[in-house]
ROSE-4610 file (N, C-alpha, C; in Angstrom, 1 decimal, always signed):
// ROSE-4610
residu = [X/X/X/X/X/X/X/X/X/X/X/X/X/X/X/X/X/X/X/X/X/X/X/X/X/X/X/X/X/X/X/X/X/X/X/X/X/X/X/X/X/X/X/X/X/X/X/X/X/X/X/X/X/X/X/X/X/X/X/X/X/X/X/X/X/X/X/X/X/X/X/X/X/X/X/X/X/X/X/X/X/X/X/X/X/X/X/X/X/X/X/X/X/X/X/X/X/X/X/X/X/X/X/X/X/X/X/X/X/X/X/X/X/X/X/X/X/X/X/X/X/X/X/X/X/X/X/X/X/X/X/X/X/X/X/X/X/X/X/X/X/X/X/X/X/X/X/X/X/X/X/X/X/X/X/X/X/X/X/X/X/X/X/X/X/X/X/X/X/X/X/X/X/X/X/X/X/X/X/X/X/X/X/X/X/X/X/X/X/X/X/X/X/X/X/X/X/X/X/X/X/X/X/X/X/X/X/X/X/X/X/X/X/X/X/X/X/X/X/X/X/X/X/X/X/X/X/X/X/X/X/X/X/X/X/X/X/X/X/X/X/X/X/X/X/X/X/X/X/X/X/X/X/X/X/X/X/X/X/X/X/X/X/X/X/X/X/X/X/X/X/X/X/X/X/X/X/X/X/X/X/X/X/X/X/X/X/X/X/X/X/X/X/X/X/X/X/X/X/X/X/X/X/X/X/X/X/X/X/X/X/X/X/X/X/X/X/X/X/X/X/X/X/X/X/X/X/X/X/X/X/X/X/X/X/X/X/X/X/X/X/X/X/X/X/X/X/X/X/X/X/X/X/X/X/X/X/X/X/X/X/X/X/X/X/X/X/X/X/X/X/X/X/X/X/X/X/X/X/X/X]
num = [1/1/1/2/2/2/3/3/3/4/4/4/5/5/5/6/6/6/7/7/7/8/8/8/9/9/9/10/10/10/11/11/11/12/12/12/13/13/13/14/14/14/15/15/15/16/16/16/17/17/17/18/18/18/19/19/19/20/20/20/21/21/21/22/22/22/23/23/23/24/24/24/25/25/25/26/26/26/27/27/27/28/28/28/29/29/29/30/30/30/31/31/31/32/32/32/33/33/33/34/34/34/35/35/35/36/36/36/37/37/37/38/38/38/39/39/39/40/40/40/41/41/41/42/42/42/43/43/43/44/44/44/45/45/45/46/46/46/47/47/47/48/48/48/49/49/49/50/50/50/51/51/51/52/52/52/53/53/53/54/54/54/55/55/55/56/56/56/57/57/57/58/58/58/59/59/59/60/60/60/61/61/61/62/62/62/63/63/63/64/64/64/65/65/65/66/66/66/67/67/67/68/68/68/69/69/69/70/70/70/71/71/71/72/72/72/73/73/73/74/74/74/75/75/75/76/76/76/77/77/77/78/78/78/79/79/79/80/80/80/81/81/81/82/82/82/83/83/83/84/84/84/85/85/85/86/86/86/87/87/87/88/88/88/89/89/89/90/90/90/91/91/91/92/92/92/93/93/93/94/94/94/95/95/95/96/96/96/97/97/97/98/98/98/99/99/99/100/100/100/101/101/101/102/102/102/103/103/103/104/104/104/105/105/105/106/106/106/107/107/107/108/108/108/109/109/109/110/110/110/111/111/111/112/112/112/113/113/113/114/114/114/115/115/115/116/116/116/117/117/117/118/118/118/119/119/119/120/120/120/121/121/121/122/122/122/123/123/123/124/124/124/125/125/125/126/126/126/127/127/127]
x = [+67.5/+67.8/+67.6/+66.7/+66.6/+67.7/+68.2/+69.5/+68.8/+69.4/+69.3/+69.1/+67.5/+67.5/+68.2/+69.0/+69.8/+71.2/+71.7/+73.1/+72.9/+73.5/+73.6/+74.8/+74.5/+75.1/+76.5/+77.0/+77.6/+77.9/+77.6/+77.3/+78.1/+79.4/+80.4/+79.6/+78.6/+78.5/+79.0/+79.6/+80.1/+78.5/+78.8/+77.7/+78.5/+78.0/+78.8/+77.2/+77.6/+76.8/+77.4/+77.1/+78.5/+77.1/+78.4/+77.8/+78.8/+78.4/+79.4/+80.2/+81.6/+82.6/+83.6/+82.6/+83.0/+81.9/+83.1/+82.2/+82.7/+81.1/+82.2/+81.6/+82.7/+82.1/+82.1/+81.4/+81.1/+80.8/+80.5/+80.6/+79.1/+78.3/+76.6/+76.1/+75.2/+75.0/+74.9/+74.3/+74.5/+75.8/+77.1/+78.4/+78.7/+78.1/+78.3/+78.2/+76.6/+76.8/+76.7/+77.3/+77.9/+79.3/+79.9/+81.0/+81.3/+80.1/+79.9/+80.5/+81.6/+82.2/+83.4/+83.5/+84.7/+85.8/+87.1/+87.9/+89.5/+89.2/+90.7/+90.4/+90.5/+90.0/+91.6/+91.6/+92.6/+92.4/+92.2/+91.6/+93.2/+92.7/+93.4/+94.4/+95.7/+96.3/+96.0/+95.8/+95.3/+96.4/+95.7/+96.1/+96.2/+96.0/+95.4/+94.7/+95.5/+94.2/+93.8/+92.5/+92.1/+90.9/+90.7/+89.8/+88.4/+87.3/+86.2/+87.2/+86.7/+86.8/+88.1/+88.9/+90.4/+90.2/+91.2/+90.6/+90.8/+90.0/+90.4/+90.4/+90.6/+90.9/+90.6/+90.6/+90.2/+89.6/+88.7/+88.3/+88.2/+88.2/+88.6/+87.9/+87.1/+86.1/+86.8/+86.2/+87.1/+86.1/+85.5/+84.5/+85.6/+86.1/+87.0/+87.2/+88.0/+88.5/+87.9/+87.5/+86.9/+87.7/+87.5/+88.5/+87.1/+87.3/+86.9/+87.0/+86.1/+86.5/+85.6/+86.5/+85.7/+85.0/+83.7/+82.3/+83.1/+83.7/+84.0/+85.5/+85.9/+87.4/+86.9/+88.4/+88.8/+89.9/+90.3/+91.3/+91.3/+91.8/+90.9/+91.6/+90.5/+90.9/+90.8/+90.0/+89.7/+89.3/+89.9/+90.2/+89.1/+88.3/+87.2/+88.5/+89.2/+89.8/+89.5/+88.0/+87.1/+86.7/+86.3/+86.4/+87.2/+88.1/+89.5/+89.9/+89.9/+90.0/+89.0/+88.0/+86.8/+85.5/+85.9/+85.3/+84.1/+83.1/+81.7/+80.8/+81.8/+81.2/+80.3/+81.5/+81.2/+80.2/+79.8/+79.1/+78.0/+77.8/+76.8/+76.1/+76.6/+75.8/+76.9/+76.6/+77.2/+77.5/+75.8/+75.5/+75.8/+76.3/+76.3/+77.9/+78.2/+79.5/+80.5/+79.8/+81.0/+81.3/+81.2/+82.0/+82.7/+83.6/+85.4/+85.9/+85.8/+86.3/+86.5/+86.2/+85.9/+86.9/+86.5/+87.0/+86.8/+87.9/+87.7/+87.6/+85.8/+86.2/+85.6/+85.8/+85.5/+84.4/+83.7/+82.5/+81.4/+81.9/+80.9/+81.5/+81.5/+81.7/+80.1/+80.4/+79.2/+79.0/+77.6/+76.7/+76.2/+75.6/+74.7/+75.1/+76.6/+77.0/+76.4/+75.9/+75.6/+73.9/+73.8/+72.3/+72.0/+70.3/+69.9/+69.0/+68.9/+68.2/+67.5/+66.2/+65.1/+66.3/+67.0/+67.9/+69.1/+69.3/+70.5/+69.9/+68.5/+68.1/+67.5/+67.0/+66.9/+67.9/+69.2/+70.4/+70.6/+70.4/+71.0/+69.7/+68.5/+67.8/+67.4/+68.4/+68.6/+69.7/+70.3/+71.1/+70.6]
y = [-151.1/-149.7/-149.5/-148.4/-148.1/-147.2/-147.0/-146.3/-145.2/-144.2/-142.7/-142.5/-141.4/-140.9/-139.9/-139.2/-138.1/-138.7/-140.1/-140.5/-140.8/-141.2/-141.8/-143.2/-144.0/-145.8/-146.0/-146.4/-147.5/-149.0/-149.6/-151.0/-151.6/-151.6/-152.6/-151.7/-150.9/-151.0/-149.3/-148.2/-147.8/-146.3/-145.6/-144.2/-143.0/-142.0/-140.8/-139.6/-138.4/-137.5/-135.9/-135.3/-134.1/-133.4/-132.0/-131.1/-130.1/-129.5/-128.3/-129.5/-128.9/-129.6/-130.5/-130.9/-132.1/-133.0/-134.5/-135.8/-136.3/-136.9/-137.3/-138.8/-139.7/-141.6/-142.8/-143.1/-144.3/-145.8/-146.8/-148.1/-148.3/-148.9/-149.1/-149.8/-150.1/-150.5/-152.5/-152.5/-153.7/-154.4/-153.3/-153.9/-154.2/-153.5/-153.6/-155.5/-155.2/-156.4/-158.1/-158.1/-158.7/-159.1/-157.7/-158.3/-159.2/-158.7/-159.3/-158.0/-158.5/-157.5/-157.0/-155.4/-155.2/-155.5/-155.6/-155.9/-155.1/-154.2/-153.8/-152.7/-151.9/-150.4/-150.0/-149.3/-149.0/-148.0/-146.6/-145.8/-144.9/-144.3/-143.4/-142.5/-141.8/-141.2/-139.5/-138.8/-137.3/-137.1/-135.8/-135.6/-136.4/-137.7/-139.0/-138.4/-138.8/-138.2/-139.1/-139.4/-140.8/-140.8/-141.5/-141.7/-142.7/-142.3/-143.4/-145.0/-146.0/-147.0/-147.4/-146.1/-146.5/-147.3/-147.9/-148.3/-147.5/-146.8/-146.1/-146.8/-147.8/-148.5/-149.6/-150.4/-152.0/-152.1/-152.7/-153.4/-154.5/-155.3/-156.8/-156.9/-158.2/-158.7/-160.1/-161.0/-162.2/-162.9/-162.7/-163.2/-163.1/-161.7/-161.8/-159.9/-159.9/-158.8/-158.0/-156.3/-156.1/-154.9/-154.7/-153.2/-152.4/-150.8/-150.2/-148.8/-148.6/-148.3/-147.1/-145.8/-144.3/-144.1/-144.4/-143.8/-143.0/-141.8/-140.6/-140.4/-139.7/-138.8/-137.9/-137.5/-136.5/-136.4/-135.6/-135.9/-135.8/-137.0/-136.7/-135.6/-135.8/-134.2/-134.4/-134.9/-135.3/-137.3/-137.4/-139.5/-139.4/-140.0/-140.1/-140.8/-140.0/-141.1/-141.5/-141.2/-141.5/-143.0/-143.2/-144.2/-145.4/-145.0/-145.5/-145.7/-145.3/-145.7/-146.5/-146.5/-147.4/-147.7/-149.1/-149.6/-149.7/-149.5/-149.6/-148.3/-147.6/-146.4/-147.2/-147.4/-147.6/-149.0/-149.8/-150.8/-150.3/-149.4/-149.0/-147.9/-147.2/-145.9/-145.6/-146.4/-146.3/-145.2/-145.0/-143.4/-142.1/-142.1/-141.2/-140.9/-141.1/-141.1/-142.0/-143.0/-144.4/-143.6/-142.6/-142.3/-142.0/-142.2/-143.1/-141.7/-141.0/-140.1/-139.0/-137.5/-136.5/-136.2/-136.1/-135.8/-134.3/-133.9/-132.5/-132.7/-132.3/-133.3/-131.7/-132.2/-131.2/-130.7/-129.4/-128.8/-129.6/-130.2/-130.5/-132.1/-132.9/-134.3/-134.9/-135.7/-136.2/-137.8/-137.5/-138.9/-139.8/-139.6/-140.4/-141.7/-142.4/-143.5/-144.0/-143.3/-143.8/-144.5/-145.3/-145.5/-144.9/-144.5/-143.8/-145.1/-144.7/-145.3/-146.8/-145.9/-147.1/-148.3/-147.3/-148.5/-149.6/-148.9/-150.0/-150.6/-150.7/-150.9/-152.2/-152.4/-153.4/-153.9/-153.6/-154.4/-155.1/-155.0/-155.6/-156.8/-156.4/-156.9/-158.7/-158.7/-160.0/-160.8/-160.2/-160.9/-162.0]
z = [-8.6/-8.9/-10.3/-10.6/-11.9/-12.5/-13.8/-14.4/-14.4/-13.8/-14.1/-15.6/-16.0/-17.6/-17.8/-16.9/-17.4/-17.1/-17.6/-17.7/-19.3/-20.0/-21.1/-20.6/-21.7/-21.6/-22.6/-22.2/-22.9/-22.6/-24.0/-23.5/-23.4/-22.5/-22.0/-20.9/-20.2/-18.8/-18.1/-19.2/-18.3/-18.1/-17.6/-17.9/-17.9/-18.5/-18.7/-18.5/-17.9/-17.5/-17.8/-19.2/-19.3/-18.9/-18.3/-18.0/-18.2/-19.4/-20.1/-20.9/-20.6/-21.3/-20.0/-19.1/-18.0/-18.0/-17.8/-18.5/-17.1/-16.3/-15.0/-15.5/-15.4/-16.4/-14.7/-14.5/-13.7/-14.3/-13.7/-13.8/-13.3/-14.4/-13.9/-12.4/-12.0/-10.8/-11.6/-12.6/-13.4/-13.5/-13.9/-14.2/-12.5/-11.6/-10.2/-9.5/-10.2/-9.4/-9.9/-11.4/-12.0/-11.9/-11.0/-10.7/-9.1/-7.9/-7.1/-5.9/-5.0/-4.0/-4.6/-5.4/-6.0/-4.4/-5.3/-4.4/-4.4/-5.8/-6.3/-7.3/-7.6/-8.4/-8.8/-10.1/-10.7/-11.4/-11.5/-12.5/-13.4/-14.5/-15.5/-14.8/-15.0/-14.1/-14.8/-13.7/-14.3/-15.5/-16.4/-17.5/-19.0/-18.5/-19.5/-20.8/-21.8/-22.7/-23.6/-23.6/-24.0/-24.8/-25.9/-27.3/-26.2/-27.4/-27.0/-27.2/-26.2/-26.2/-25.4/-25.4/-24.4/-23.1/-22.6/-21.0/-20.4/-19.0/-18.6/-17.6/-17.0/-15.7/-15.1/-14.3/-14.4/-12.8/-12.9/-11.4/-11.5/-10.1/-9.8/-8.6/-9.0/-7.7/-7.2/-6.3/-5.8/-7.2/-8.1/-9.2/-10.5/-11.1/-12.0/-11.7/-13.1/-13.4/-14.6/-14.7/-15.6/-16.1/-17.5/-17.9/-18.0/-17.3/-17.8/-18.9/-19.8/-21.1/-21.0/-21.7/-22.0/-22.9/-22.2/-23.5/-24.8/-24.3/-25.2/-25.4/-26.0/-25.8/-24.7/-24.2/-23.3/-22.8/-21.5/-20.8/-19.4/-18.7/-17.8/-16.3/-15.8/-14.4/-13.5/-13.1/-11.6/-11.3/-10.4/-10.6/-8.6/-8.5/-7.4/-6.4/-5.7/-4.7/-3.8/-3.6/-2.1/-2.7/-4.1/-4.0/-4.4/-4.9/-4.5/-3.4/-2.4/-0.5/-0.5/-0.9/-0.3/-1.2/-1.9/-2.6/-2.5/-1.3/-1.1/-2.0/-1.9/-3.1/-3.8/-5.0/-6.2/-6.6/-5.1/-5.1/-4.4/-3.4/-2.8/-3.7/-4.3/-5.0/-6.6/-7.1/-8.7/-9.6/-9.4/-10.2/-9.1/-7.7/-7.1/-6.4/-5.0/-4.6/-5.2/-5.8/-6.7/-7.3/-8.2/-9.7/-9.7/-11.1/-11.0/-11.5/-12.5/-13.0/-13.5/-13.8/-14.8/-15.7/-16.5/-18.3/-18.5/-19.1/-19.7/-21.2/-21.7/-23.3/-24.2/-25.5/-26.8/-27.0/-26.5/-26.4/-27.4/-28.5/-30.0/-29.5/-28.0/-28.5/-29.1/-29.6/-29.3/-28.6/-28.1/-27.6/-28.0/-29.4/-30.8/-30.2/-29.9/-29.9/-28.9/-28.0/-26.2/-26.7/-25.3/-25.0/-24.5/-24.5/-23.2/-22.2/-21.1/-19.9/-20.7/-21.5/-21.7/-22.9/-23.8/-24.5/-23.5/-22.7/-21.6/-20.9/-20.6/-19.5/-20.5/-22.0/-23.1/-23.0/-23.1/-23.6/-22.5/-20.9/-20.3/-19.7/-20.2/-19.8/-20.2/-21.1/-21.7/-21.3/-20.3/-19.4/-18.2]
């Protein structure tokens, strides 16, 4: 699976896609299957309001356990509980029905810090 060029990266793995001033943030198809068969999903509780780098929630495979961390500031709004009921989401389709969260973030955030596609698709490629 190739990373979508209209996500932007961050390199602990996670992707973020804003549209307006909603940031919906997922877990790469990479961090997917590095973790192997998630087994346990934990995400941010709404209203959360949380800085780049905060965790915004942890998954756990029978492999290990991973924190995941918000590209950006925001706060978040909507938590995916479809895939919270059912982990295959977020291991079957990453970039599509897996996504974990949406963020209401600051019209002027910025992305500068993110990768795009061809740069994450470098960083992990040395894995």
């Amino acid at each position: 699976m190739t990373n979508p060029t209209d996500l932007k990266y961050a390199q602990s793995h996670e992707w973020v896609k804003l549209t307006g001033e909603i940031a919906t943030i997922g877990v790469t198809k990479f961090a997917v299957e590095q973790l192997t068969e998630p087994t346990f999903l934990e995400l941010a509780k709404l209203g959360k309001s949380v800085k780049a780098a905060d965790e915004i929630g942890v998954i756990e495979s029978v492999k290990s356990t991973s924190s995941i961390y918000s590209p950006i500031p925001g706060d978040v709004i909507e938590v995916n509980q479809a895939a919270l009921d059912n982990l295959a989401l977020v291991n079957d389709d990453p970039f599509g029905a897996g996504w974990l969260l949406k963020m209401k973030v600051n019209p002027d955030v910025l992305l500068d810090h993110l990768l795009d596609a061809a740069q994450y698709d470098a960083q992990i490629a040395g894995h």
